[in-house]
N, C-alpha and C positions, 0 to 999 in steps of 0.2 A: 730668482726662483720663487715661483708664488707658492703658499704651505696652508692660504683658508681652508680649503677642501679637505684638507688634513686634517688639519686642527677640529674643524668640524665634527669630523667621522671621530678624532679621537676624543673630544670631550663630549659625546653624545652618545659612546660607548661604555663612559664612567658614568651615564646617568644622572647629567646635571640641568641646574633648571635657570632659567638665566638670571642676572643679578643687576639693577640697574645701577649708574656710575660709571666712570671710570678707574678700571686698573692702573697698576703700576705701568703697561704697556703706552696709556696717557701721557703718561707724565713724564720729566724730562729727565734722564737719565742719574739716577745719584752716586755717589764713591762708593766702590765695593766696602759690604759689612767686612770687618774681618773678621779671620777665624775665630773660635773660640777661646781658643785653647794654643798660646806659642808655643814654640817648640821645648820655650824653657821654665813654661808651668809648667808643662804636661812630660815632659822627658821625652817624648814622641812626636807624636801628633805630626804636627810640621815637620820635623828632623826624618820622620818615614817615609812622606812622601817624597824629602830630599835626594833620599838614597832607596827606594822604595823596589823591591825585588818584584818583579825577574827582570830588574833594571830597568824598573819605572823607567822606561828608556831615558829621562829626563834625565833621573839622577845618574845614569850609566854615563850620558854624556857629559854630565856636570864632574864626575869623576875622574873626567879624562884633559878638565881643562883648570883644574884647582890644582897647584904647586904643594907637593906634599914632601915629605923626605923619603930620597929612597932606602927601600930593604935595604936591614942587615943583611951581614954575610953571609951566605947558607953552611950547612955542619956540611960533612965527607958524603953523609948519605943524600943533600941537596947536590952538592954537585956532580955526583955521580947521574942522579936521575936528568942534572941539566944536561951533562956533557952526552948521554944517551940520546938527548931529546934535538939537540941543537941545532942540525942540520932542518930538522922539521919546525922549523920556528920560523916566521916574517914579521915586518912592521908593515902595516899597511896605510897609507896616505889617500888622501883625495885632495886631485890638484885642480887648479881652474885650467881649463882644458888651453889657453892661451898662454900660459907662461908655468912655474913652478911652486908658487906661490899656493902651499900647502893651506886646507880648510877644516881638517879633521887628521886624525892620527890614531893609530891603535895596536892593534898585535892580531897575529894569525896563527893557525897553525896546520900543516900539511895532514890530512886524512884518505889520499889516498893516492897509490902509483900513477894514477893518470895526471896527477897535481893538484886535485881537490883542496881546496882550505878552505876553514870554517874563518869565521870572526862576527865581531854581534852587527846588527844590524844598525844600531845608530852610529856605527863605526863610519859606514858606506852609504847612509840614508842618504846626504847633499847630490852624491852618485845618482843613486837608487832614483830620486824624482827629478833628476838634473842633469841625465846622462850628455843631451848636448852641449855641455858648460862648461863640466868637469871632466875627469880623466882617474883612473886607480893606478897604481903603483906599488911595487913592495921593495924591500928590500931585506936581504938576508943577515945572516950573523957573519958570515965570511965573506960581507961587502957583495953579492951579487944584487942586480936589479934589473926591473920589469914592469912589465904593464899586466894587468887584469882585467877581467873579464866578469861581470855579477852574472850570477848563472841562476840562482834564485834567494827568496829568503823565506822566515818565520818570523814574520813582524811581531807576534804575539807572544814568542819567548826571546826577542832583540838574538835572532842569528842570519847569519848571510853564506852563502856557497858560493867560492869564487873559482876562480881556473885561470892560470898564465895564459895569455894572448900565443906568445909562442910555447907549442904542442909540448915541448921536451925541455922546459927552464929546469923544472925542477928533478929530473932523470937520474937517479942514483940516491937521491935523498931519505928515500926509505916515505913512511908515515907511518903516524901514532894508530896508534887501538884503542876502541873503547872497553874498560873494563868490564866483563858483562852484570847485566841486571841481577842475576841468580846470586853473586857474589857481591852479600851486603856489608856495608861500609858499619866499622864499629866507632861509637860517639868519642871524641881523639884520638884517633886512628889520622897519622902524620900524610899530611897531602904537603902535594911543592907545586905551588902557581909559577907561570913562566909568562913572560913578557919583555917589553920593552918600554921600562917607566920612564915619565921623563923627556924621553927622547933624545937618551944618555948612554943605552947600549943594552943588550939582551942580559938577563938576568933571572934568578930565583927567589921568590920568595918563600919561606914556611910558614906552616900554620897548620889547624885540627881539623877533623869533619865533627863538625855538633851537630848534626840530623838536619830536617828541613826546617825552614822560617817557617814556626805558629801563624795562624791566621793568615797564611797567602793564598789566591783566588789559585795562582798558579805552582805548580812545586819549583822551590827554589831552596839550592843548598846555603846552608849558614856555614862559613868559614871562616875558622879563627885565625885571622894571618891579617895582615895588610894588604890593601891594592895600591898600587901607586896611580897616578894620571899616566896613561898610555899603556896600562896591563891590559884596556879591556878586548877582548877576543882573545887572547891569551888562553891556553890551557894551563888547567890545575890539574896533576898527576898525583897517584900513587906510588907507593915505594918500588913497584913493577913498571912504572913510565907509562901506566894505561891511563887514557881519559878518565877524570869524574866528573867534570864540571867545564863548564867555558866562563873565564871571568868576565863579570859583569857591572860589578856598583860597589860601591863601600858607603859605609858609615861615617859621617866625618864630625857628627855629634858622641862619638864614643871610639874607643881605641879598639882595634882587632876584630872587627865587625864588618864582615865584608859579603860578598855575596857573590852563587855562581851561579848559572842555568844550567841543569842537569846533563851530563854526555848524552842520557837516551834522545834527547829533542835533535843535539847535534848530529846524532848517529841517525836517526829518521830524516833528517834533511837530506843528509847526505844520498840515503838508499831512494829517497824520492824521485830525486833529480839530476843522479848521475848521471843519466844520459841527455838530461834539458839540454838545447840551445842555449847561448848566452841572451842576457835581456838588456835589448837592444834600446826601447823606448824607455819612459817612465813607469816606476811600478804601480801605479796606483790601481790598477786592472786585478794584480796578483795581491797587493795589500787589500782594496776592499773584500776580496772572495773569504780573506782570511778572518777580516775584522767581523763576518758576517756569520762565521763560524764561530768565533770567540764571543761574539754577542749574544745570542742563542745559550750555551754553555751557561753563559753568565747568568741569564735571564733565569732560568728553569732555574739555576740554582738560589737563587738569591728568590725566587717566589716560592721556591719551597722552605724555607726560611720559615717556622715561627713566628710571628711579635714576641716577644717579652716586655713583661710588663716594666711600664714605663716610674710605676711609684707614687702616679697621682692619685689624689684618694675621688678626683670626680670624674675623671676621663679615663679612656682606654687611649694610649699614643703611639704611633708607630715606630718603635726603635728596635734593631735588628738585631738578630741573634749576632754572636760574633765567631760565627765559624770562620769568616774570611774579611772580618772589617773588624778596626778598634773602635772603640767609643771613648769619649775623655768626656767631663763632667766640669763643671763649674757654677758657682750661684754667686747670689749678692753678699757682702759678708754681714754678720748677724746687726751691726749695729743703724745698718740703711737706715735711712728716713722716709728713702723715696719711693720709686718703685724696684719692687722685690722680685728676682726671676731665680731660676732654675734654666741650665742649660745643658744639651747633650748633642756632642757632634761625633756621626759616625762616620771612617774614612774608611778605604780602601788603599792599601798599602800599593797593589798590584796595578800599574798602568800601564799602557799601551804605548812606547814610547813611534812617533810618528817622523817629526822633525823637529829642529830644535825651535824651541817656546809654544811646540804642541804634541801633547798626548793624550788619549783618549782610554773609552773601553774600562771604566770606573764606574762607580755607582757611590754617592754620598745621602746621608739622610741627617737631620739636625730638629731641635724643636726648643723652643722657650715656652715654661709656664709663667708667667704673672700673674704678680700679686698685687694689685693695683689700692687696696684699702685704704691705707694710710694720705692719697692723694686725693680721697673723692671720684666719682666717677665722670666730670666734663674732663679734670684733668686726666684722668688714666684714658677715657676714650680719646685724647687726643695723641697722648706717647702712640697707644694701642695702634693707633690706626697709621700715626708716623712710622713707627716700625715696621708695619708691612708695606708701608710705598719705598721704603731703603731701601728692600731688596733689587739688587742688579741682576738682569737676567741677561745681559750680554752684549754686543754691538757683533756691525760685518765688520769680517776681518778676511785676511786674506782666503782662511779654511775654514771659516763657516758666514751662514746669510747675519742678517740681522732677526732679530725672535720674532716671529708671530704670537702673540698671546690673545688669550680668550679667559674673562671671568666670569662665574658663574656663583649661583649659592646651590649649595649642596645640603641634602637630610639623610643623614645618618642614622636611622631608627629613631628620628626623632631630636638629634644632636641636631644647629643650623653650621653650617660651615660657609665663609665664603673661600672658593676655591680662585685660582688662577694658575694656568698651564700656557708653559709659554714653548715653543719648537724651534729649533733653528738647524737647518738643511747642511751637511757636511758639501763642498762645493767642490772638492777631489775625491772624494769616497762616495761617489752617488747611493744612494740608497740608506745612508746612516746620518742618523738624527742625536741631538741634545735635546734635551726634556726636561724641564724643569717645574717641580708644581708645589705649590705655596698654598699655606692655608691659614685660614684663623677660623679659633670658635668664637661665637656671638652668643653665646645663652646669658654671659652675666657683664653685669655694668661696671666691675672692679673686675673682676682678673678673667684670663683666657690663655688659651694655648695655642702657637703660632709653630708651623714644620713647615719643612722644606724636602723635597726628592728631589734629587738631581740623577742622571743618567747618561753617559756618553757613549756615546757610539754606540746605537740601538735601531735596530729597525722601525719603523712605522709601525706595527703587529706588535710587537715587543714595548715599546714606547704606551701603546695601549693598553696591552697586559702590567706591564707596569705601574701607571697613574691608575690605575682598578686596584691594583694589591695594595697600593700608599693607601687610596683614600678611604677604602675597606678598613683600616687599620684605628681608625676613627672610633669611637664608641662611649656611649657612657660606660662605668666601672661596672656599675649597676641601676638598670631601672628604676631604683627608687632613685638612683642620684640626679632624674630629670627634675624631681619636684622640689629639690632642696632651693 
């Protein structure tokens, strides 16, 4: 896939002016920076995105294959709500379409007389882009089984819609109800997750509703209970046996920290495409329409966004409000000799979960100030400038090109910046790009400020509007601070 023309149009639209040299796109590729901040400074950071709601599909699948212990036992009123529920419960498997030899495992659960059942989508994704390889399957709590049928999904909140191949498997079973939306859930107010953990038998777990997870792009319920490996698709019920949630991911950096996608997402699948055909090909047709509406979404919101101020006393730097991203913090410690930074890396809890070792439909931003003094400036301009060739902007891989990048320098009212934006063409999701763009300021001979945007899954138009908000974000503090 050629992406010059692109690249063109989009760094000509951020108003750059060209720079000579070569960029990082030159040079031969180096080891990824790593993150800022592990999971086990920051108590976060990493561990978020591990288990990262609405089941950063990543961690939902990560969840389903990590060996956890199963729930305790449930009290009278757990098995009252299981033994109501149990008929309407499935495990569901994805098999290689040759033999039985299971590739995925999870839970279901019946939503409607016809045999609707819901369960998440990286439950069924090997399925979903794989249909002529693989085969689905369910099996019930009183040992019946079957084949299935994917009827549709919601890539964007990890759900899937399935139906028995034959018409009348599940005929007598009843299904669940969602609780409605009017009827708000109060914060410990006792939910009972159902599943099949393990893949050791049908089961209850308990646990509380504590309101929605702070800072997600997407609404995702916080559940105080356990998930085990193979809950996810699974319903979490009320003490009425109504839907509230579809399990999705746990925490496995902390105890009782778990995560659901909201009943309203599964109850809208449902009324969507109760009457769909089954899908027959690969989803990549009905994932990209989606991820093209979730991008959009994201975009407007995240460019309505603020800057806040970043704390430097000579630059203006672009770090984002945190309505739907963390930020984590770290510097040099006071007694350095050498070179002195400041660092800030802002994540995006909420991903796009795709296939397993790819998710998309994130937005990160990060920035180093140096303090180069103490080394002189041949040596600080030499770190300075190693540090912005370290940056990895990515290789081809199965699910995307290799980058295109383009450098330029950039005038910021007067600030010089050298810019570099690099593209790389999603190669199953036509029309959705990664963006990534790097900056350093050049005014002084000892220290400067080096950021980074990143952006997954974003249109070309968006990709544009994008690298425009980053480098916009740019600035001195103040005017006089040019002449200092």
């Amino acid at each position: 896939m050629r992406l010059p023309s692109l690249l063109a149009g989009l760094l000509s639209a951020a108003v750059l002016l060209w720079a000579a040299g070569p960029g990082p796109a030159d040079a031969a590729a180096p080891e990824p920076v790593p993150p800022a901040a592990s999971a086990a400074a920051s108590g976060a950071s990493a561990g978020a995105s591990a288990a990262a709601p609405p089941a950063s599909a990543a961690s939902g699948a990560e969840a389903d294959t990590e060996l956890v212990e199963p729930p305790p036992p449930p009290s009278p009123a757990g098995q009252r709500v299981y033994e109501a529920a149990r008929g309407t419960l499935v495990q569901v498997r994805t098999l290689l379409k040759a033999q039985d030899s299971q590739a995925t495992v999870g839970s279901g659960f019946l939503v409607s007389p016809e045999g609707h059942l819901i369960t998440n989508f990286h439950v069924v994704s090997t399925y979903a882009l794989q249909p002529t390889s693989h085969r689905l399957v369910y099996s019930t709590a009183d040992g019946g089984q079957g084949a299935l049928q994917l009827i549709d999904v919601d890539v964007a909140h990890d759900l899937a819609l399935l139906k028995p191949v034959q018409a009348d498997a599940f005929a007598g079973r009843g299904a669940l109800s969602f609780r409605p939306a009017t009827l708000a859930l109060g914060r410990g107010e006792r939910l009972y997750s159902l599943g099949n953990p393990l893949d050791v038998g049908f089961a209850v777990a308990e646990g509380s509703y504590n309101g929605l997870v702070e800072r997600s792009f997407l609404p995702t319920i916080f559940f105080g209970g356990s998930l085990s490996a193979g809950m996810s698709g699974g319903p979490t019920l009320d003490a009425k046996g109504r839907v509230i949630g579809v399990n999705v991911a746990t925490r496995r950096d902390g105890e009782q920290i778990s995560f659901l996608v909201p009943g309203q997402y599964a109850k809208e699948l449902l009324e969507r495409s109760r009457g769909a055909s089954p899908l027959g090909l690969p989803a990549y047709p009905q994932i990209t329409k989606q991820m093209l509406v979730h991008q959009e979404a994201l975009t407007k919101a995240f460019i309505a966004l603020p800057w806040r101020n970043a704390g430097n006393q000579r630059y203006a730097i672009p770090v984002p409000r945190e309505d739907f991203l963390r930020c984590w913090g770290r510097s040099t410690p006071p007694e350095s000799r050498g070179l002195e930074f400041e660092r800030s890396d802002c994540n995006m809890d909420s991903r796009v979960y795709i296939t397993s070792g790819f998710s998309t439909g994130f937005i990160s931003v990060r920035h180093e100030a140096y303090d180069g003094r103490k080394l002189g400036a041949l040596r600080f301009a030499q770190r300075y400038s190693a540090s912005f060739r370290n940056e990895f902007m990515g290789a081809n891989n199965a699910y995307l090109t290799a980058p295109q990048c383009h450098e330029r320098f950039v005038d910021r009212g007067g600030l010089p910046l050298r810019a570099v934006m690099c593209l790389r063409a999603h190669k199953k999701l036509r029309g959705l790009y990664e963006v990534a763009v790097l900056v350093a300021t050049l005014d002084q001979s000892t220290a400067g400020v080096q950021g980074r945007f990143d952006a997954h899954g974003v249109s070309f138009e968006n990709a544009k509007a994008l690298t425009e908000h980053y480098l916009n974000g740019f600035a001195w503090t103040d005017p006089k601070t040019a002449s200092r």
